[in-house]
C-alpha positions as CSV (number, residue, x, y, z in Angstrom):
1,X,-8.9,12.1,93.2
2,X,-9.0,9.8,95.9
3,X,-11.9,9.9,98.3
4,X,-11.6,10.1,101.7
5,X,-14.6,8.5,103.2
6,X,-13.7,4.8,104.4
7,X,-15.7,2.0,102.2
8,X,-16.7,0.7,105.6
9,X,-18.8,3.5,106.3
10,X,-22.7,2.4,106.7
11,X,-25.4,4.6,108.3
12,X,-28.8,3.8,108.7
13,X,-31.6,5.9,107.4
14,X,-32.8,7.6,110.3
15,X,-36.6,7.1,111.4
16,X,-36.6,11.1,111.3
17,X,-36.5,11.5,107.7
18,X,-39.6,12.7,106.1
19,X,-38.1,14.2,102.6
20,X,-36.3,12.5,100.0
21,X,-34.7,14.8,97.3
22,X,-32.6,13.6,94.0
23,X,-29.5,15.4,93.3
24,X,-27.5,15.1,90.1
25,X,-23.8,15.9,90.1
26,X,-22.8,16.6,86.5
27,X,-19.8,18.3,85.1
28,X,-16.7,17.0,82.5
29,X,-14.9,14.1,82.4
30,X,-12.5,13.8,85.7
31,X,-13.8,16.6,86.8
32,X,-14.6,15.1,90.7
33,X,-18.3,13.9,90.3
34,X,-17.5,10.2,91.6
35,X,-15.1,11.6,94.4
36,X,-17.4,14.2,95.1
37,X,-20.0,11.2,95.6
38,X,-17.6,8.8,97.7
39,X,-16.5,11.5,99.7
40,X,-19.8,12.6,101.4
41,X,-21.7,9.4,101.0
42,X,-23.2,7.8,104.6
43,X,-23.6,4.5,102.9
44,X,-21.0,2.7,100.9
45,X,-21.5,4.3,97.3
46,X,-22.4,2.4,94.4
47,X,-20.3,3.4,91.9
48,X,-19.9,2.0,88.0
49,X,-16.0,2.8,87.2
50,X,-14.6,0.9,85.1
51,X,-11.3,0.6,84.0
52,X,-9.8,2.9,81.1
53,X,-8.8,0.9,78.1
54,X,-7.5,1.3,74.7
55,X,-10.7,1.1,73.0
56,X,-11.4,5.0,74.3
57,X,-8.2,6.1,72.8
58,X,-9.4,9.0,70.3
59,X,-13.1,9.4,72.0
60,X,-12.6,10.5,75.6
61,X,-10.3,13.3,75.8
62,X,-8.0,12.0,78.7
63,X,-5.1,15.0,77.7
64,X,-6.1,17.1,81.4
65,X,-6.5,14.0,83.6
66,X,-3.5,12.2,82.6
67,X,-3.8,10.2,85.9
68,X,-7.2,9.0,85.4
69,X,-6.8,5.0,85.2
70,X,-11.2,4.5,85.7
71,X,-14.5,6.1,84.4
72,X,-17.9,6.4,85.1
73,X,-19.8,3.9,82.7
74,X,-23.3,4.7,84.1
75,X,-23.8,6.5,87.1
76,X,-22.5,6.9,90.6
77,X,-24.7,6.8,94.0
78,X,-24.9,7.8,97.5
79,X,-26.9,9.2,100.1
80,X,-26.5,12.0,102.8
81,X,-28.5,13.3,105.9
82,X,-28.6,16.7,105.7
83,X,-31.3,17.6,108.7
84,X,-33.2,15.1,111.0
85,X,-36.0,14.8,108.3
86,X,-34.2,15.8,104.8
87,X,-32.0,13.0,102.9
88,X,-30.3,13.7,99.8
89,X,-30.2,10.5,96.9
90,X,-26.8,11.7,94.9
91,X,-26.5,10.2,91.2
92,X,-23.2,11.3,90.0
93,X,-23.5,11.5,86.2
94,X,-21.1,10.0,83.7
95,X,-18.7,12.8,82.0
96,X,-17.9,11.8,78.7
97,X,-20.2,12.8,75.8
98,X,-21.0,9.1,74.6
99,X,-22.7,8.4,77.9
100,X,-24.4,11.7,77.8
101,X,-27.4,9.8,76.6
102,X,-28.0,8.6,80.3
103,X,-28.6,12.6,81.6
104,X,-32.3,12.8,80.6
105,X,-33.1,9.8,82.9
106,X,-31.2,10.8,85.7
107,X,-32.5,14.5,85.7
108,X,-35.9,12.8,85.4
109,X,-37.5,13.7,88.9
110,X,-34.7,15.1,90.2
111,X,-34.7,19.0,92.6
112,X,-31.6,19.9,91.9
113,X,-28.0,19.7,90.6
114,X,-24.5,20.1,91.3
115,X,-22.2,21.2,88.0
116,X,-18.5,20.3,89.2
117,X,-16.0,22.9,87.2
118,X,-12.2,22.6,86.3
119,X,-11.1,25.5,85.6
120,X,-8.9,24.5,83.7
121,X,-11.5,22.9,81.3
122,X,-14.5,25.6,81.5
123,X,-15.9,24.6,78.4
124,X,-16.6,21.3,79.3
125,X,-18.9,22.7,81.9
126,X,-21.4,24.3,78.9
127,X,-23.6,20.9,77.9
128,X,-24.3,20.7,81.7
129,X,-25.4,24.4,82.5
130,X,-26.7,24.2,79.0
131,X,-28.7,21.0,80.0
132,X,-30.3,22.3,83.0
133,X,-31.3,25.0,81.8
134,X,-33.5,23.6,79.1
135,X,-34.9,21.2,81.5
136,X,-35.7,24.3,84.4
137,X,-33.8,22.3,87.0
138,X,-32.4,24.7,90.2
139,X,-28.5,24.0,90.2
140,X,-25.2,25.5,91.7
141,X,-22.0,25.4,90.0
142,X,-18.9,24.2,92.7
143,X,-15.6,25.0,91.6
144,X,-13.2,22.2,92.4
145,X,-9.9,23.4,92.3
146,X,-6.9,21.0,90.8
147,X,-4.7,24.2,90.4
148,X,-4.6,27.8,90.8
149,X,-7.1,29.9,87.8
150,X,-9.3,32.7,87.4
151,X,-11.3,34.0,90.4
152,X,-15.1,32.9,90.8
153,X,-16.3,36.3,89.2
154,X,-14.1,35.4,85.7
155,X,-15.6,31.8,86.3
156,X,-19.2,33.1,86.4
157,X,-18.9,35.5,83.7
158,X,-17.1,32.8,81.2
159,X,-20.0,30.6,82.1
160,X,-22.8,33.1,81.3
161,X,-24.3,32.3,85.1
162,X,-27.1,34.6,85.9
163,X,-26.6,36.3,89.1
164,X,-29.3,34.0,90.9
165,X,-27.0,30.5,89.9
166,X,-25.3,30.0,93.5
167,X,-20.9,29.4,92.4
168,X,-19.1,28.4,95.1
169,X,-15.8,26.7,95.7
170,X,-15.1,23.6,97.0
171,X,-12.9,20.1,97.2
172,X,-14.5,17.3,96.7
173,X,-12.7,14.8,98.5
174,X,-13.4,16.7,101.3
175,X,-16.6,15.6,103.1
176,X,-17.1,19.0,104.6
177,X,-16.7,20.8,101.5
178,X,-19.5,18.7,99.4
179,X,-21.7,18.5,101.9
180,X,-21.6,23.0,102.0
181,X,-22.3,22.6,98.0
182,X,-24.9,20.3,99.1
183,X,-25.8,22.3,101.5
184,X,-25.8,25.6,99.2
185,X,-27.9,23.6,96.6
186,X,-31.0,22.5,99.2
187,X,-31.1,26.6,100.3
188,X,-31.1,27.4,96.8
189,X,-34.1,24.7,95.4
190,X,-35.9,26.4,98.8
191,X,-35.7,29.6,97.7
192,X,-36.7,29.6,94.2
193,X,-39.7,27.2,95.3
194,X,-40.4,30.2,97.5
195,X,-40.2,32.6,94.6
196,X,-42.6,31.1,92.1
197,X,-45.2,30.7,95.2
């Protein structure tokens, strides 16, 4: 999915900001992480795509995202404003499972996460839910719909998502609609700090 946020685009970090909080964005393979990255990014992302070749023929399953010509070799990076004093550091993580290695070190000091669900591919979502869980990290799942499929209630229930797990729908190359899961995820890591204080 192309993003829609020009590469030109450069903002300064504003002299107002006072918190800093990581975000992972995690989910399947093509499932929007790096487009979710690009298209709310105020600095030009850094982003490790590489292009598809032969050699991943029988290890990435590419059968859903037929289009996909690039992948995520490492991780993907960008950074938003949210409020005068709160900045988000987004590490989109790699999809595949060979790279899955890399997760631990990116959910290392990390607040929160974003999981990006196809439906058309739920159980690719599982190792990330499963993932966060184990390491107690606050997330929200963010639908991003490729085609039509099962309403967020079937979604949350074929996940297993407690009731507390914000699941929300969204496009990802549209900057509004990543920075509301954005958005969604900072109210969320407030309010379960507020709950275990």
């Amino acid at each position: 999915m192309p993003s829609t946020t020009s590469d030109d685009v450069r903002t300064p970090l504003s002299g107002t900001a006072l918190d800093a909080l990581k975000i992972v964005i995690v989910g399947g393979f093509g499932v929007g992480k790096t487009t979710m990255v690009g298209s709310v990014s105020e600095i030009r992302p850094l982003s490790t795509e590489e292009v598809m070749t032969q050699a991943s023929e029988g290890i990435d399953d590419a059968s859903r995202v037929r289009a996909k010509t690039t992948t995520t070799v490492a991780f993907d990076f960008g950074r938003i404003t949210v409020t005068p004093d709160k900045v988000l550091y987004l590490f989109g993580a790699p999809g595949q499972q060979r790279f899955w290695f890399v997760w631990d070190q990116l959910f290392a000091g990390s607040l929160g996460a974003v999981v990006l669900v196809d439906t058309r591919r739920l159980q690719d979502s599982w190792y990330s839910i499963d993932r966060l869980e184990h390491h107690k990290t606050p997330f929200v799942v963010a639908v991003n719909r490729f085609a039509d499929g099962p309403s967020l209630d079937a979604v949350r229930e074929a996940l297993a998502l407690s009731p507390e797990v914000p699941l929300i729908e969204c496009d990802a190359r549209k900057r509004t609609s990543s920075k509301h899961v954005l958005i969604t995820l900072v109210k969320h890591i407030a309010g379960t700090r507020e709950g275990k204080s």
